[in-house]
py3Dmol code that shows the C-alpha trace and the ligand (Angstrom):
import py3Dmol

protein = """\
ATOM      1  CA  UNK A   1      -5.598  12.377 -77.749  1.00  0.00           C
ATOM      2  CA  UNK A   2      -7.754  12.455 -73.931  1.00  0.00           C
ATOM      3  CA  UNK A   3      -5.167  11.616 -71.115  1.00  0.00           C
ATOM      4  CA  UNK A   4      -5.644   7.801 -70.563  1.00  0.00           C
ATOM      5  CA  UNK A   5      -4.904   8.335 -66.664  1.00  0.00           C
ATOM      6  CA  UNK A   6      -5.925  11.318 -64.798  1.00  0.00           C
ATOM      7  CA  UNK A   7      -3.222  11.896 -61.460  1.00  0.00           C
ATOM      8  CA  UNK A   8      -4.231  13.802 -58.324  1.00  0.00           C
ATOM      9  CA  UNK A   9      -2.239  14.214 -55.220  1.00  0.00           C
ATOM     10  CA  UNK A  10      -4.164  14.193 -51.566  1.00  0.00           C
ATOM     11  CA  UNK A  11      -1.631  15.110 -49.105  1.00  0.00           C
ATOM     12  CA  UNK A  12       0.880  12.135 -49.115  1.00  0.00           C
ATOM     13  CA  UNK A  13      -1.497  10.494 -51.409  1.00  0.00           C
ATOM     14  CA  UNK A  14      -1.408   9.851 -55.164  1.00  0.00           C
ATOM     15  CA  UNK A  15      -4.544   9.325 -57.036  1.00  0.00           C
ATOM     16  CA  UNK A  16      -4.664   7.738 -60.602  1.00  0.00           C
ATOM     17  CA  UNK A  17      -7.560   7.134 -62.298  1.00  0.00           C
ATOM     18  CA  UNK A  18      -8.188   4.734 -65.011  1.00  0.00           C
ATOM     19  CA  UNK A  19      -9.923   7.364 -67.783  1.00  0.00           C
ATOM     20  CA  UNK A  20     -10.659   5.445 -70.788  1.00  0.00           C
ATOM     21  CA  UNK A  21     -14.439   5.876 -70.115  1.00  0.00           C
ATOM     22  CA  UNK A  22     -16.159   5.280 -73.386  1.00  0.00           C
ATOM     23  CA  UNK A  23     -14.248   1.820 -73.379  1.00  0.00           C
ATOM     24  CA  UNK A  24     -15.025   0.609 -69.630  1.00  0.00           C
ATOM     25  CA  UNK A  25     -11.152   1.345 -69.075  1.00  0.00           C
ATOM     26  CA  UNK A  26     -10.563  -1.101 -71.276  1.00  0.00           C
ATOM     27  CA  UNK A  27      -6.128  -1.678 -71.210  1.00  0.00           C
ATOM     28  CA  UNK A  28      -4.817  -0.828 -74.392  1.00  0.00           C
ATOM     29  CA  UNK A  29      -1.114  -0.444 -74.469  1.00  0.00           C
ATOM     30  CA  UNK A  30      -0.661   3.012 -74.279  1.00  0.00           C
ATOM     31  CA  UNK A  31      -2.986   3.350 -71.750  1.00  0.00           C
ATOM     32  CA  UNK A  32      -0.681   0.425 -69.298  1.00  0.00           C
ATOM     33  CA  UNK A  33       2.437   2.619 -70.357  1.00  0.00           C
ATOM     34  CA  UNK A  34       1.111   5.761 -69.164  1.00  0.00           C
ATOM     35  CA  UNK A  35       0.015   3.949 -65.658  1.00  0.00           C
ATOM     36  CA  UNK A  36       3.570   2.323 -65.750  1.00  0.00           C
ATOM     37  CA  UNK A  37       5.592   5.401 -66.122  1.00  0.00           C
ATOM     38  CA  UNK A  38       3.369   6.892 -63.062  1.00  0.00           C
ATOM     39  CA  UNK A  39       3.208   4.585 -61.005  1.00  0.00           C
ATOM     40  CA  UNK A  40       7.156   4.651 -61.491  1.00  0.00           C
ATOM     41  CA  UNK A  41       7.185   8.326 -60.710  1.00  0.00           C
ATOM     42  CA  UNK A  42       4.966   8.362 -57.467  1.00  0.00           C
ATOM     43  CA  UNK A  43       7.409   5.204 -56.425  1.00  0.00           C
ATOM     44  CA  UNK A  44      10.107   7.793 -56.514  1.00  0.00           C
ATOM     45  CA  UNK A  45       8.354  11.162 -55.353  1.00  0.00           C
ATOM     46  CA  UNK A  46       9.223  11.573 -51.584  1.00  0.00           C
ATOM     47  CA  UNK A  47       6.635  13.805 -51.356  1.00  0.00           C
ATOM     48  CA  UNK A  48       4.095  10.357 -51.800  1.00  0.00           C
ATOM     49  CA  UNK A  49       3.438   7.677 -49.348  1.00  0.00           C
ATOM     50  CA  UNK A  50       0.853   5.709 -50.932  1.00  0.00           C
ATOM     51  CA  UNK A  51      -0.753   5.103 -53.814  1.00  0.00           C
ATOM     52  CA  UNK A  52      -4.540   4.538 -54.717  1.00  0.00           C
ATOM     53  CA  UNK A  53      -5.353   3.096 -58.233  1.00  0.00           C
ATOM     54  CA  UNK A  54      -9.166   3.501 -59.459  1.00  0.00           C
ATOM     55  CA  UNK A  55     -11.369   3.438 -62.058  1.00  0.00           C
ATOM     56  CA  UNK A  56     -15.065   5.193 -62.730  1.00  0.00           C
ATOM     57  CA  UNK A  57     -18.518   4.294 -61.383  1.00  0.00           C
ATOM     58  CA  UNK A  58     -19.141   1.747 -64.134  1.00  0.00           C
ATOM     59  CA  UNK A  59     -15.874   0.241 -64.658  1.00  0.00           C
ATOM     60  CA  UNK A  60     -12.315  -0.062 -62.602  1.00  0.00           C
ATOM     61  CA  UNK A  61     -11.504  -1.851 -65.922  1.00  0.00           C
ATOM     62  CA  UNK A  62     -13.101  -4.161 -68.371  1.00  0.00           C
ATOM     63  CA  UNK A  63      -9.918  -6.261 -69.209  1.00  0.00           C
ATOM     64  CA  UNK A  64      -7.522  -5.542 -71.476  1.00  0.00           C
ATOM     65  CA  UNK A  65      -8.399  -4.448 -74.908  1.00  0.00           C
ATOM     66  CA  UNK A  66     -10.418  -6.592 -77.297  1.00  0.00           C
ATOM     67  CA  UNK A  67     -10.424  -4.198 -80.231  1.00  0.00           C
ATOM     68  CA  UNK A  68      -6.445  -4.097 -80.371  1.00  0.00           C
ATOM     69  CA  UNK A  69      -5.743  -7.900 -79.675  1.00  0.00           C
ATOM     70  CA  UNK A  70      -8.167  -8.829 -82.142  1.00  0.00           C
ATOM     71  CA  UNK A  71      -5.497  -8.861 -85.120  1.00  0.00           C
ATOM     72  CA  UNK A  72      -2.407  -9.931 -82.861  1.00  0.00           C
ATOM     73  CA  UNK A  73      -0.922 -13.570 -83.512  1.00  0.00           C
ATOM     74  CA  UNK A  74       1.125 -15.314 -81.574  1.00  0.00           C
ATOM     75  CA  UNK A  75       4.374 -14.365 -82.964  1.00  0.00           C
ATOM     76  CA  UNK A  76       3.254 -10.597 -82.121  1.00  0.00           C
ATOM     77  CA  UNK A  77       2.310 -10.948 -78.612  1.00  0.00           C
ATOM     78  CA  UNK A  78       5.563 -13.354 -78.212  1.00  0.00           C
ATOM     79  CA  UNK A  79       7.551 -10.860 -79.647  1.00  0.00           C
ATOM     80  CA  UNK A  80       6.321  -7.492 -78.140  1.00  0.00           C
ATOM     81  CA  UNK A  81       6.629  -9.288 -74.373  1.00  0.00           C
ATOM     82  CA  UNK A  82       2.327  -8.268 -74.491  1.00  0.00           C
ATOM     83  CA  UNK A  83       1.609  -8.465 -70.453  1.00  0.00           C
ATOM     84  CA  UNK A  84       5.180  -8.127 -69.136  1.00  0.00           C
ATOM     85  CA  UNK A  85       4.853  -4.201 -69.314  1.00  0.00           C
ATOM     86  CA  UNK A  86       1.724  -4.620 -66.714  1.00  0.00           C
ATOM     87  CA  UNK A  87       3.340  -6.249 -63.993  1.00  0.00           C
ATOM     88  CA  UNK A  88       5.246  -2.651 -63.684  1.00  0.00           C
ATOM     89  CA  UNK A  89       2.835  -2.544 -60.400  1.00  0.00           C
ATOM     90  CA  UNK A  90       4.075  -5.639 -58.832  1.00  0.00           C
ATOM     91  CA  UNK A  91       7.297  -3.855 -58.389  1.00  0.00           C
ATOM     92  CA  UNK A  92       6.030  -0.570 -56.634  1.00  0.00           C
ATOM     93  CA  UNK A  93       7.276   0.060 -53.076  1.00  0.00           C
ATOM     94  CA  UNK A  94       4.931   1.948 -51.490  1.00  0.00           C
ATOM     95  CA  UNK A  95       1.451   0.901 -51.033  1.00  0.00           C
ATOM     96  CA  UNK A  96      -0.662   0.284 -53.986  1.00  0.00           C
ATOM     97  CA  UNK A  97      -4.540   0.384 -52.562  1.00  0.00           C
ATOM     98  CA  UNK A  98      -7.350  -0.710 -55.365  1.00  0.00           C
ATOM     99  CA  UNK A  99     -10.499   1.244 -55.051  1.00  0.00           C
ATOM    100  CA  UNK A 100     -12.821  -0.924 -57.775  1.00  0.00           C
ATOM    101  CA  UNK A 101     -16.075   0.210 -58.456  1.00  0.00           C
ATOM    102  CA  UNK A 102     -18.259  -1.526 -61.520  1.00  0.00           C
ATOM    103  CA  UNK A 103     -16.879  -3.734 -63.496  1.00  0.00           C
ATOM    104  CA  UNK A 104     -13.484  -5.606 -62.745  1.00  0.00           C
ATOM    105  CA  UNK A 105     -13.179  -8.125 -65.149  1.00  0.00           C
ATOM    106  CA  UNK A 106     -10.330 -10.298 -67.199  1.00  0.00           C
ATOM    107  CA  UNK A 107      -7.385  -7.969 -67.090  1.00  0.00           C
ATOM    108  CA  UNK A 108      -9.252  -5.858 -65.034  1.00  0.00           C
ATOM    109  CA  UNK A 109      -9.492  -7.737 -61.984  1.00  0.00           C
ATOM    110  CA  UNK A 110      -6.055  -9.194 -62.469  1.00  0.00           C
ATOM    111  CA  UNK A 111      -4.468  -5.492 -62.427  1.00  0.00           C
ATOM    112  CA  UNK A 112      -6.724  -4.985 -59.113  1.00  0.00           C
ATOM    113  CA  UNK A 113      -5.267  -8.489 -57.683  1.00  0.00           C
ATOM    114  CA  UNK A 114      -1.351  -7.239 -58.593  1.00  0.00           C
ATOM    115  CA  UNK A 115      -2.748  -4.191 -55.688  1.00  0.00           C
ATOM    116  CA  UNK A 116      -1.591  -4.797 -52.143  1.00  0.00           C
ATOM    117  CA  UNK A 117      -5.228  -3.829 -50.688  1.00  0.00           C
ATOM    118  CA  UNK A 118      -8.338  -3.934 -52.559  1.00  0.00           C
ATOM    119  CA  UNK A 119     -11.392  -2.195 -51.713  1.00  0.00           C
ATOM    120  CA  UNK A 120     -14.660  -2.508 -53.255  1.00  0.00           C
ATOM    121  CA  UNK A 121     -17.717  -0.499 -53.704  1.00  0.00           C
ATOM    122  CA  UNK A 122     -20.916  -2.156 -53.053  1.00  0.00           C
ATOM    123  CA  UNK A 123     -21.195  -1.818 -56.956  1.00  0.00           C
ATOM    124  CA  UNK A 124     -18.195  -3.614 -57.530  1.00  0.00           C
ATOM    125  CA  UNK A 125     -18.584  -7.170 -59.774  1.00  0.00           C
ATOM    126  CA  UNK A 126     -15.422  -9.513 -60.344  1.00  0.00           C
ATOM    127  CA  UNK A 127     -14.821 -11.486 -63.512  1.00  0.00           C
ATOM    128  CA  UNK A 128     -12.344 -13.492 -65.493  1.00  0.00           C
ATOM    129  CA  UNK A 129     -14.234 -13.904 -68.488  1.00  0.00           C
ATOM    130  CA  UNK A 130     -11.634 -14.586 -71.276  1.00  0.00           C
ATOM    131  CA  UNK A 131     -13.132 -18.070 -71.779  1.00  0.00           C
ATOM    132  CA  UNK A 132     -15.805 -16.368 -73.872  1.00  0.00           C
ATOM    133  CA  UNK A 133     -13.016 -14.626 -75.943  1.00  0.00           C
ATOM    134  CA  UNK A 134     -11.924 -18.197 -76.902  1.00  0.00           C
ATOM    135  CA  UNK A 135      -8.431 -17.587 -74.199  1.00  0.00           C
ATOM    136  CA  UNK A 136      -7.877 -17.886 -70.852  1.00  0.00           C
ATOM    137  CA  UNK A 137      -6.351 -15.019 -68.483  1.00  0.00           C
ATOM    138  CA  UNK A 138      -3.133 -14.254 -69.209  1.00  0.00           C
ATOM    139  CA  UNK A 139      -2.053 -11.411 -66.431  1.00  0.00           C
ATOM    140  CA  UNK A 140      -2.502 -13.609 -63.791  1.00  0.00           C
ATOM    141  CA  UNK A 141      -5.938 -14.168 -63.217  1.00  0.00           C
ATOM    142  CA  UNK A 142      -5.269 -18.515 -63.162  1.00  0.00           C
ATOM    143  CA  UNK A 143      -2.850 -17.775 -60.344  1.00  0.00           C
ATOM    144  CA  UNK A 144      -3.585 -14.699 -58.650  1.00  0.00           C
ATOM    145  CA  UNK A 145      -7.457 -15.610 -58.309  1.00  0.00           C
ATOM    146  CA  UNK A 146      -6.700 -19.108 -57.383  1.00  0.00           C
ATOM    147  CA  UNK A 147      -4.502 -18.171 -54.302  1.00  0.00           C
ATOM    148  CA  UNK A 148      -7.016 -15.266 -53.056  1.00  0.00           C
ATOM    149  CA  UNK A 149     -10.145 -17.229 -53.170  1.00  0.00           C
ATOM    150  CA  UNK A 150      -9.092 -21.033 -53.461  1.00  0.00           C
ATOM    151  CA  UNK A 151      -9.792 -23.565 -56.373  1.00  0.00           C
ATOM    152  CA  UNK A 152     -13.628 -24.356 -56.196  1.00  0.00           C
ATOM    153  CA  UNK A 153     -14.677 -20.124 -56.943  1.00  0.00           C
ATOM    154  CA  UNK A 154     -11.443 -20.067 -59.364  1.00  0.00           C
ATOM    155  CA  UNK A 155     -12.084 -22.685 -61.307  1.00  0.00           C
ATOM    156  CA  UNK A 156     -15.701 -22.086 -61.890  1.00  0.00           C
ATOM    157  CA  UNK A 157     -15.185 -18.192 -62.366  1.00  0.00           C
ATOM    158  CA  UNK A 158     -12.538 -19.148 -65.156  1.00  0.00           C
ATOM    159  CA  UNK A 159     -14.125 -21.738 -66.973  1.00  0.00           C
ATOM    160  CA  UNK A 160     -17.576 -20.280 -67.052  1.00  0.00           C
ATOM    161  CA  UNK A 161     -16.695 -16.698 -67.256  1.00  0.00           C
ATOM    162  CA  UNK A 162     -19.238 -15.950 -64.201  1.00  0.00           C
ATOM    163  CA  UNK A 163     -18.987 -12.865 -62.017  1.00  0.00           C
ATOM    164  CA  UNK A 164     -18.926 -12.390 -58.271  1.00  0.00           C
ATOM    165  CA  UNK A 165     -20.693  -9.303 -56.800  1.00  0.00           C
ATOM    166  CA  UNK A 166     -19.224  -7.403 -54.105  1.00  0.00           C
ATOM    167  CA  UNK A 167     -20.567  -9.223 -51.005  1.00  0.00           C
ATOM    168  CA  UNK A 168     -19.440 -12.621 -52.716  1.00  0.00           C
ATOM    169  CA  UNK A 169     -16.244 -10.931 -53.352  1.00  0.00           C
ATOM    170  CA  UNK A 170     -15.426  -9.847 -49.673  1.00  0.00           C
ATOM    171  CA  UNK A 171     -16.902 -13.359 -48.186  1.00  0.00           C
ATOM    172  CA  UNK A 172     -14.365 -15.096 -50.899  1.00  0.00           C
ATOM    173  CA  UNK A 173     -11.568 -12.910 -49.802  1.00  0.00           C
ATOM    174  CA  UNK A 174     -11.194 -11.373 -53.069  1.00  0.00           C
ATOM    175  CA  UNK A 175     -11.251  -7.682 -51.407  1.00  0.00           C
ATOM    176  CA  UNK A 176     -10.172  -6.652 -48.400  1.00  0.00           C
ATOM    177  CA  UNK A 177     -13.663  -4.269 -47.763  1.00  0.00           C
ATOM    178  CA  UNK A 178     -16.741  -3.243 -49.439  1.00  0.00           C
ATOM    179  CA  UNK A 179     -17.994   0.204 -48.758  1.00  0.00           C
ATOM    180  CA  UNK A 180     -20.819   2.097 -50.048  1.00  0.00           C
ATOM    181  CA  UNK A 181     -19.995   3.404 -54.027  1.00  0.00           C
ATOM    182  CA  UNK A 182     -19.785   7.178 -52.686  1.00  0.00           C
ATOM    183  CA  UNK A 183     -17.746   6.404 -49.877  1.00  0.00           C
ATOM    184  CA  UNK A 184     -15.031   4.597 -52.127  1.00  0.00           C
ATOM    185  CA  UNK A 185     -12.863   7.242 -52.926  1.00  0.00           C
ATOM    186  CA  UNK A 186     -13.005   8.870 -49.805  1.00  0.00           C
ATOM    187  CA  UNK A 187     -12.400   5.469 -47.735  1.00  0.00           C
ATOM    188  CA  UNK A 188      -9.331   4.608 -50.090  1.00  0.00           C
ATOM    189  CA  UNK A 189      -7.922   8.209 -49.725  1.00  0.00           C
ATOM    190  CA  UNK A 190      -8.782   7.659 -45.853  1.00  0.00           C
ATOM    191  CA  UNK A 191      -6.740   4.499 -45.927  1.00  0.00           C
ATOM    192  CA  UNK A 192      -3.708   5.888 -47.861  1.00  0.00           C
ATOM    193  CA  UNK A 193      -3.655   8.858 -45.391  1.00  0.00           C
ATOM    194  CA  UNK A 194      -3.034   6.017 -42.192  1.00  0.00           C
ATOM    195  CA  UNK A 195      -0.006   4.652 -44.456  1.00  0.00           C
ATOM    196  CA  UNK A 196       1.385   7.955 -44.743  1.00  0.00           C
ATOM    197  CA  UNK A 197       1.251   8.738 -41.239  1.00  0.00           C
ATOM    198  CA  UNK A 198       3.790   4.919 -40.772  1.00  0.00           C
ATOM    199  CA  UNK A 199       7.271   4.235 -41.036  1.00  0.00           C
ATOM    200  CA  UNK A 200       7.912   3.834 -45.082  1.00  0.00           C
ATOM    201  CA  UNK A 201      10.564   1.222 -44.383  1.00  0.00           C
ATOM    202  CA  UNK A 202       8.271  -1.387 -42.410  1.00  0.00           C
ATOM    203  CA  UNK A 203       5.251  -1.000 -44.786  1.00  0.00           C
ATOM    204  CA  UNK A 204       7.779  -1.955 -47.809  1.00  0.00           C
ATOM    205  CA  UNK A 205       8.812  -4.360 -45.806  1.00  0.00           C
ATOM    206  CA  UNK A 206       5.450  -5.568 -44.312  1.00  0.00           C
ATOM    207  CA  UNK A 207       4.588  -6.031 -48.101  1.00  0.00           C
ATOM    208  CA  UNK A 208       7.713  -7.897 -49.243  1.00  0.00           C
ATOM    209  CA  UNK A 209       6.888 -10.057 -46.281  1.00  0.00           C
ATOM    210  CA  UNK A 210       3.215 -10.873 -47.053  1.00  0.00           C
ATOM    211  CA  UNK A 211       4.090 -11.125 -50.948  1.00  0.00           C
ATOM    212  CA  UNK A 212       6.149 -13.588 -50.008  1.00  0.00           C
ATOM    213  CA  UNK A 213       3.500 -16.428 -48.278  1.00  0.00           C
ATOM    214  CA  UNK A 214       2.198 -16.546 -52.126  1.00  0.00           C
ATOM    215  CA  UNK A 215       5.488 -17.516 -53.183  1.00  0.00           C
ATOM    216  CA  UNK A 216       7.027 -19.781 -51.162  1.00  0.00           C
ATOM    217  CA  UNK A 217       6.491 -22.417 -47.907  1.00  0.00           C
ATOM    218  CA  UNK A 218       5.620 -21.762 -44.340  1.00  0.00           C
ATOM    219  CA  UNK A 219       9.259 -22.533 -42.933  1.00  0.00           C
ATOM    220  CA  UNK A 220      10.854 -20.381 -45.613  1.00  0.00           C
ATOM    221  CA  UNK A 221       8.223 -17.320 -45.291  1.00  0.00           C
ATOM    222  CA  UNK A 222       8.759 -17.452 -41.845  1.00  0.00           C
ATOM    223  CA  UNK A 223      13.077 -17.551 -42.734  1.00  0.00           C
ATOM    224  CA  UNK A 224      11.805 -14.525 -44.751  1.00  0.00           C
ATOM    225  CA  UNK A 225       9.977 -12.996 -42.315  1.00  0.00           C
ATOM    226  CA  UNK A 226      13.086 -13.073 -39.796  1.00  0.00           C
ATOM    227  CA  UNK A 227      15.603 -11.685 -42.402  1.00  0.00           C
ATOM    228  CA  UNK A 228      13.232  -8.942 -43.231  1.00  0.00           C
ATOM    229  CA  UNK A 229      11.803  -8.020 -39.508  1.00  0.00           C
ATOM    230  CA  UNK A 230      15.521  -8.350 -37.098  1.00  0.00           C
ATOM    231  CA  UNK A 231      16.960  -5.551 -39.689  1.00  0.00           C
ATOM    232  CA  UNK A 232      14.160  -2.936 -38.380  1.00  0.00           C
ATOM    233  CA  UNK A 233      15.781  -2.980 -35.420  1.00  0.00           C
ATOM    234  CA  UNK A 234      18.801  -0.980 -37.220  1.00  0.00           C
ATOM    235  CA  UNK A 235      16.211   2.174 -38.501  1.00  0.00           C
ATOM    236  CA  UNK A 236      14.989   4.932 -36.571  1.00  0.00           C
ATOM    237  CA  UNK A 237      11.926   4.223 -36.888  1.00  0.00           C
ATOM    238  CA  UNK A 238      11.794   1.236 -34.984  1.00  0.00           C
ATOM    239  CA  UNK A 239      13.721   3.409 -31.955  1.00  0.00           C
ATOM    240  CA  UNK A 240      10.954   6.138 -32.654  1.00  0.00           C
ATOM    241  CA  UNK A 241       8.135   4.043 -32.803  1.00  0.00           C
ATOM    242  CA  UNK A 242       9.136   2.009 -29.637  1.00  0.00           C
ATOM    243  CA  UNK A 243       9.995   5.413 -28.201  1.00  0.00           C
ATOM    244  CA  UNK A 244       6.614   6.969 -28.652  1.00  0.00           C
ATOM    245  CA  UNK A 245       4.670   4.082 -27.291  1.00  0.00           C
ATOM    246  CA  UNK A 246       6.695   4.456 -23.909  1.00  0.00           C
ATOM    247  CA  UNK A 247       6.778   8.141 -23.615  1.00  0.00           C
ATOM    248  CA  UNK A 248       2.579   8.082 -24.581  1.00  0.00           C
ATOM    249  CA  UNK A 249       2.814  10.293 -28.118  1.00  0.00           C
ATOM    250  CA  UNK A 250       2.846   9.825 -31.078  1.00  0.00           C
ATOM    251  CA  UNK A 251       5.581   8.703 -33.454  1.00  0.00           C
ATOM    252  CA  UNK A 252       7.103  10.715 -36.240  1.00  0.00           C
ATOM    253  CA  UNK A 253       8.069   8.308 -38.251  1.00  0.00           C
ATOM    254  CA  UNK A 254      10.685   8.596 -41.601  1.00  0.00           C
ATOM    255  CA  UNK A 255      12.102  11.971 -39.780  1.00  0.00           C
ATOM    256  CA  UNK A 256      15.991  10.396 -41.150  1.00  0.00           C
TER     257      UNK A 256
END
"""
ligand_1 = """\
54
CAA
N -11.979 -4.142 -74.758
C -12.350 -3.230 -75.673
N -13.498 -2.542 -75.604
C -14.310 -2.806 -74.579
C -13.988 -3.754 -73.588
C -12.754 -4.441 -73.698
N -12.334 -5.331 -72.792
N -15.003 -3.817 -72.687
C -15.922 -2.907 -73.100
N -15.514 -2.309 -74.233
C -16.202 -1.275 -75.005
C -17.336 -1.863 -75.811
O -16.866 -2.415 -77.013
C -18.205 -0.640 -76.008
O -17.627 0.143 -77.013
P -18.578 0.713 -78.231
O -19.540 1.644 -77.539
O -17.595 1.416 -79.122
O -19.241 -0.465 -78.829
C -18.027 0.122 -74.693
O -16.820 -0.368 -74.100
C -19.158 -0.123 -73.703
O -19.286 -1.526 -73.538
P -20.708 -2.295 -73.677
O -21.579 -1.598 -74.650
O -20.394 -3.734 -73.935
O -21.257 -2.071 -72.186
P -22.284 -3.006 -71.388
O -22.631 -2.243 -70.148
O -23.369 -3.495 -72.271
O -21.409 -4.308 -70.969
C -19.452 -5.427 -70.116
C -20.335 -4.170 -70.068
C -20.229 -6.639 -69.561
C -18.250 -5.164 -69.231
C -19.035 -5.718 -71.565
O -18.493 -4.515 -72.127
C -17.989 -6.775 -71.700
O -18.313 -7.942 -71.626
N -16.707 -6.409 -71.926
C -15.646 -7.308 -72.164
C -15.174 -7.958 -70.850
C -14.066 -8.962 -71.134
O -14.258 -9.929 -71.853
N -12.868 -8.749 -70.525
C -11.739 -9.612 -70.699
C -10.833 -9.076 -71.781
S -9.532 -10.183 -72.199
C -8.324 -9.963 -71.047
O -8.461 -9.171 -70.122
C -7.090 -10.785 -71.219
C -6.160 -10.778 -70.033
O -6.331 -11.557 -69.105
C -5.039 -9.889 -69.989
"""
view = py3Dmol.view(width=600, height=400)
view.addModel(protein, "pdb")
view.setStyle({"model": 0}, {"cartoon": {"style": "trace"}})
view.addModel(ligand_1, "xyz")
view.setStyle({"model": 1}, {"stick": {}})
view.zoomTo()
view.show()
């Protein structure tokens, strides 16, 4: 059977790709284990810093599979934990940038929204169109969605099943950029590089911290924030970051 992910490294940079292309990516089960167990594997390769997660031209993913839920009842997706095996992403430490060309939609756009950064090619569209499947989102789509670009767009994306392009997507706050399609890859490689070049430590922590406004209130974020950022001041990174700035080079950070 054709790989389901292709993997590339790019200096401190690991590269999956989504490579179910006769489906539009759609996520079958074996094709979220096979991103699991990699994403698991650059998470523990030193030699990786960050991690960029795309799809092809036409599709970063067209939702999870139609063809093999079709027969599932409820006492098999209740059963089997379907969905809990995605969320594998949500508990990466390193950087997880999005690069979403085509068609992000259902599933789809909710694995893009469980990415730290998304950026979007000017080809990019955004969907959660389960509605028409007779269901509603079910990777987080109801929440996820609903916290990035606020209850009006939410509730008429999921109840209508419409799309956003990529300019509506970047003016709803939906994606962090848009760039032109042939720059994608390039710009999200570009982007992973910078992370590399930081300390590891603060950018898990940085994401932790930010992770945690969608969770919680302002006071305790910002009790978060504290417990998280007054331990930084124990790693040598913060003493060779600090350092560098006064002496006018630049840091090497992650050096112990
Ligand atoms: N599951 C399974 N197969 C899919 C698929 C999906 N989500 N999306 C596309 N495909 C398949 C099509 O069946 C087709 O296969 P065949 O050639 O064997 O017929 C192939 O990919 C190409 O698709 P189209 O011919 O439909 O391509 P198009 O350019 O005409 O349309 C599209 C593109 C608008 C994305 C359309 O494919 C589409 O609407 N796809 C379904 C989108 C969707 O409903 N996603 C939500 C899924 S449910 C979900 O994700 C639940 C959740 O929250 C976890």
């Amino acid at each position: 059977m054709a790989e389901m992910i292709l993997i590339e490294t790019h200096g401190k940079v690991g590269l999956i790709r989504l490579n179910r292309p006769a489906a539009l990516n759609a996520l079958c089960d074996p094709l979220m284990a096979e991103l699991g167990a990699q994403l698991l594997a650059f998470d523990a390769d030193p030699a990786i810093a960050a991690i960029v997660l795309t799809g092809s031209e036409k599709a970063f993913a067209a939702g999870a599979d139609i063809k093999e839920m079709l027969p599932r009842r409820y006492p098999d997706v209740l059963f089997n934990d379907f969905i809990t095996q995605w969320e594998t992403i949500t508990r990466i430490k390193k950087p997880v940038i999005a690069a979403v060309a085509g068609f992000a939609l259902g599933g789809g756009c909710e694995l893009a929204m469980m990415c730290d950064i998304v950026l979007a090619a000017d080809t990019a569209k955004f969907g959660q169109p389960e509605i028409n499947l007779g269901v509603i989102p079910g990777a987080g789509g109801t929440q996820r969605l609903t916290r990035a670009v606020g209850k009006a767009k939410a509730m008429e994306m999921i109840l209508s099943g419409r799309m956003m392009d990529a300019a509506e997507a970047e003016r709803a706050n939906l994606v962090a950029r848009v760039v032109p399609a042939e720059q994608l890859i390039p710009e999200a490689l570009k982007l992973g590089e910078k992370l590399a070049t930081l300390s590891p430590v603060a950018l898990m922590v940085a994401k932790q911290a930010v992770n945690r406004a969608f969770e919680t209130t302002l006071s305790e974020g910002v009790r978060v924030e504290r417990s998280l950022f007054l331990p930084l001041f124990g790693t040598p990174d913060q003493q060779e970051g600090m350092a560098a700035f006064a002496e006018k080079r630049k840091p090497r950070f992650g050096q112990s």
